[in-house]
N, C-alpha and C positions, 0 to 999 in steps of 0.2 A: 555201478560205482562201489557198492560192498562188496562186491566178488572181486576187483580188483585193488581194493584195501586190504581185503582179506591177501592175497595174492605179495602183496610188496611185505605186509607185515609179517609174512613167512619169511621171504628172502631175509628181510632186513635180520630179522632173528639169527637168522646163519652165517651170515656177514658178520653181525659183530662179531659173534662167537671166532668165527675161524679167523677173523681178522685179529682177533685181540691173539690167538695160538700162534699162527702165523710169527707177528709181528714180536712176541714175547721171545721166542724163538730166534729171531732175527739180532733182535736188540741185545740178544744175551748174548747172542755169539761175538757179537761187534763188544760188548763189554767187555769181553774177555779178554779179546786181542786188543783193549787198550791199556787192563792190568796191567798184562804182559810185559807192553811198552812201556807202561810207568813201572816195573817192578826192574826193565834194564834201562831205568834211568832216562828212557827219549824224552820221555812225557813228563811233567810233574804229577803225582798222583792227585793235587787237590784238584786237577781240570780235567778229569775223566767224563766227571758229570758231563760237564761241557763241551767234549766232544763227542759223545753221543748223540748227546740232544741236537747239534748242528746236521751230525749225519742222518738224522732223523728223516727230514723229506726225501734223501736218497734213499733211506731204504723201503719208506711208505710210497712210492712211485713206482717201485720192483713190487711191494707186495701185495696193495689194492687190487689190478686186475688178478694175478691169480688169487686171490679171496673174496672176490664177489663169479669167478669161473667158477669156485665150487660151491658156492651159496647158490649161485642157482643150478647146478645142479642134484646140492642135496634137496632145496627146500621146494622145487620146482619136480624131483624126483619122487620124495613123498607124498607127494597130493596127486599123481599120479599111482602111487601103490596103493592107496585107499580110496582111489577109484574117486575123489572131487574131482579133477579134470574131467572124468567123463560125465560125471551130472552136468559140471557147466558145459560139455560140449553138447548134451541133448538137451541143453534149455537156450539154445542158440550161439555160443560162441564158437567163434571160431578158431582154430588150431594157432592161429597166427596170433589171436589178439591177446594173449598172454604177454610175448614180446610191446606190446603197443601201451600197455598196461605198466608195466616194468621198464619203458625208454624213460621216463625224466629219472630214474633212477639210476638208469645205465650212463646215461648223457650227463648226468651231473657229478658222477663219479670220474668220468672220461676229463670234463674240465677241470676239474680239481687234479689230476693227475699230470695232464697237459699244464695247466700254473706252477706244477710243483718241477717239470723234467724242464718246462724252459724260463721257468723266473727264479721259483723260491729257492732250488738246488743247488743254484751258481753263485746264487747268494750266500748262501748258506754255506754252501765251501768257500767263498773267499772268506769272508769271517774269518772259518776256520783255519785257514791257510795264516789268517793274520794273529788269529789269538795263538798260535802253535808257535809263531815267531815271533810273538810278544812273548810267552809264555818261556820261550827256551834261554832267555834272558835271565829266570829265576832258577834254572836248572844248574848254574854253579859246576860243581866237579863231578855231578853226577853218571857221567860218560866215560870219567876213567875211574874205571874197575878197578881196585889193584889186584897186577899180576894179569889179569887180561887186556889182550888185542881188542880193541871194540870198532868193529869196520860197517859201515855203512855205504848203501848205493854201489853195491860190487867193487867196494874197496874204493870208492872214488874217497872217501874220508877213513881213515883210520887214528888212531888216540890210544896208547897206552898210556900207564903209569907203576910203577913198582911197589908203591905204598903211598899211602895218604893219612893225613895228621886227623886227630881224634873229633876238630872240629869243619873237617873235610874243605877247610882253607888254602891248604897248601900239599903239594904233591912233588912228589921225589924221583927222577930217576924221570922224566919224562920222555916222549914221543910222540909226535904231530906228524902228522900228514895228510894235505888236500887238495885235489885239483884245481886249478885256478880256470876262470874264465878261457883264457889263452892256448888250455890245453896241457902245459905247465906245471910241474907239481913242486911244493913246498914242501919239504920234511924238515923236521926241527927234530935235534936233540938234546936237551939242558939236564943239569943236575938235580934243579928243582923246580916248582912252579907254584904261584902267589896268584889267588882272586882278587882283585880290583876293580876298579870304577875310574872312566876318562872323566874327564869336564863334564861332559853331555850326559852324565851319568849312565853311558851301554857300558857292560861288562867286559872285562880285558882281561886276557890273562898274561900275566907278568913273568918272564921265563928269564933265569939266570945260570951264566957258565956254562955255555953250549955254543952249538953249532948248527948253519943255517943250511940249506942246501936247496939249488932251484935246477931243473933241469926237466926236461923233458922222457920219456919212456923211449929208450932205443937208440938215444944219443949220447956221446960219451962225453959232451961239455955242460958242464957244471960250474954255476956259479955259488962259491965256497964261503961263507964267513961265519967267525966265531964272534958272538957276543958275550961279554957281562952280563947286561940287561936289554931282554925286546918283550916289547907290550905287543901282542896282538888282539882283536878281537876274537870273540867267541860263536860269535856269528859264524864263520866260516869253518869254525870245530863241530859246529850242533847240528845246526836245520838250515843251514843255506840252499836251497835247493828253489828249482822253477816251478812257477805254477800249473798243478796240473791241469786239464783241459776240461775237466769235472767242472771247475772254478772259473773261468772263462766265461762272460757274459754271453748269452744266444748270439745279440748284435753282434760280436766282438769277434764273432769265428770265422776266421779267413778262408780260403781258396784250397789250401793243405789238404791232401786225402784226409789226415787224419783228423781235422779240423770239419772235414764237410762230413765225414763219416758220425761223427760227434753229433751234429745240427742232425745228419737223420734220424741219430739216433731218439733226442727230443722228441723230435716229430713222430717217430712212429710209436709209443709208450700211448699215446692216448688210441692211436689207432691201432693198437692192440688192444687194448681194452675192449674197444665195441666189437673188435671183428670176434673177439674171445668171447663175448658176453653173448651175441648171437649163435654159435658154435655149442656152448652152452645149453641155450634154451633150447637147441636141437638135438641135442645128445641128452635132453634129461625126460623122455618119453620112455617109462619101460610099461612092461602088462600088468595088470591089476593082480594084486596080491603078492606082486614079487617085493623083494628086499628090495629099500629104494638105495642101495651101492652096489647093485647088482653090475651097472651101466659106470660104474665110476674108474675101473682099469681102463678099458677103451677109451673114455675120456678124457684122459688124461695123459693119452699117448697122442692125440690131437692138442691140447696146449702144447705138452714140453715141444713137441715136433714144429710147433710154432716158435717159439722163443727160441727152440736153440735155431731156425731158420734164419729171424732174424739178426743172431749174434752171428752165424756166417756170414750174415749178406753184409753186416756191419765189418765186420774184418775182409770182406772182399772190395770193401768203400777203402777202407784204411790204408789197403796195398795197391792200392787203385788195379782191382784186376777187372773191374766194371766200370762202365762211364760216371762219373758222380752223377748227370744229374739224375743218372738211374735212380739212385737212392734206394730205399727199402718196398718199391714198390713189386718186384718179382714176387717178395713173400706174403708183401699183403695183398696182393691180386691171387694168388694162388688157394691163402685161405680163404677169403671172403667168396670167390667161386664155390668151395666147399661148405661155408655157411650157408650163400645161396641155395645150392644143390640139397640140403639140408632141411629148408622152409620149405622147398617146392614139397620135398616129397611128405613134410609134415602138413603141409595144405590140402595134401591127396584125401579124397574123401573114400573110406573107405566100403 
């Protein structure tokens, strides 16, 4: 029982450590890219926080297993370079029981990962999907740049304006454009444009001395009118868009490749984990006295060959070029063969 205290209280050590670099790393790149978006106006900059924080379980789901992958192969590697493994291998353990010593550690990292790919992240993205469409309600005129085109979703919304008044209320010279449901697109061109609020208090913009235009891409009938004044929502200028599949309840994923691709996707996150973590504790055996990152290039060419496996076998779910209910098990029967293959020959006595 102390030798195996001893043991988790290594990993654990190296876990946090790379977990917290990892994760630092992660978060910081994702902050960036939502400055970014609130510097052109998508986002309001005061919900930055608050979009990170939501992506939060998505990106602790991608980075846990690979941060306990190399906890145990650092901290599992160093007690091999100074030679403890082999005092407890000649005071009777066995080569395996390392792993058996380190399962509630490995299994309880696995369900917490498994909670977070099929409960807390879909959560957590609807939220987010909802606070970003509540949110783009206080975004105002922030979208028209003056003097820039500002085009979204490959042009399916575009928004000019030519100038904008001092308390960014009102905008001059305007242009609107955006796909409707139908297929259909709406351009609008006015002289000027007015921030308002309907009954219901959503935000409207007020467009005066223009012209309306509806038609379709590739068809030469157009439905034509000039107005005085049209109020439109701002909805359909900002963040009107579908929810992605990120945000989709587990229950709630249909029969779709892309939808069943999604669900295996879930599913196999925590069984990467384990099949990773075993892989792991067999790639982190080197000889006494060596550097214990002597073993970590080769290592580490068995995760990434893992993950990017499974990101194929999920884009071959997606295209449906495999039977769905194949699922991701090609890749996780292929690794876990090679964890297995791994224990036997760590069990070899030599």
């Amino acid at each position: 029982m102390i030798a195996a205290n001893y043991i988790n209280r290594s990993v654990v050590a190296v876990f946090a450590t790379t977990l917290t670099v990892i994760l630092l790393i992660a978060v910081g790149e994702r902050f960036t890219h939502f400055l970014e978006k609130a510097a052109l106006g998508q986002i309001p900059s005061t919900t930055v926080l608050t979009v990170v924080a939501l992506r939060l379980p998505e990106i602790l789901q991608m980075v846990v297993p690979f941060a306990l992958y190399f906890s145990l192969l650092l901290g599992l590697g160093r007690l091999y370079s100074t030679q403890e493994m082999v005092v407890l291998a000649n005071s009777g353990m066995a080569p395996t029981q390392t792993l058996r010593w380190l399962s509630p550690l490995i299994v309880g990292l696995a369900i917490a990962v498994g909670a977070m790919s099929l409960v807390l992240t879909p959560y957590a993205r609807q939220t987010l999907e909802a606070h970003l469409q509540q949110s783009s309600q206080d975004i105002g005129f922030a979208v028209f740049r003056p003097g820039v085109f500002h085009s979204e979703n490959n042009g399916q919304r575009v928004t000019y304006a030519e100038s904008t008044s001092d308390d960014g209320n009102t905008i001059n010279n305007v242009f609107v454009s955006w796909r409707m449901p139908s297929g259909e697109y709406t351009t609008i061109w006015a002289s000027r444009g007015e921030k308002s609020r309907s009954a219901s208090q959503q935000p409207v913009l007020s467009l005066f001395d223009g012209k309306r235009y509806i038609g379709r891409p590739g068809h030469h009938q157009l439905q034509t009118a000039k107005f005085a004044t049209l109020h439109i929502p701002l909805e359909p200028i900002l963040l009107a868009q579908s929810l992605p599949l990120e945000a989709v309840a587990t229950l709630d994923l249909g029969a779709a490749p892309a939808q069943r691709a999604e669900f295996h996707w879930r599913l196999a996150l925590p069984l990467f984990l384990l099949i990773a973590a075993v892989l792991a504790v067999t790639n982190a055996v080197i000889p006494p006295r060596q550097n214990p990152f002597v073993k970590l290039l080769p290592a580490m060419v068995w995760v990434i060959s893992y993950y990017l496996a499974l990101i194929a076998n999920r884009w071959a779910i997606s295209e449906a070029q495999i039977p769905l209910s194949l699922g991701f098990w090609p890749s996780h029967v292929l690794f876990a063969a090679g964890a297995y293959l791994g224990l036997r020959k760590l069990n070899q006595v030599s």
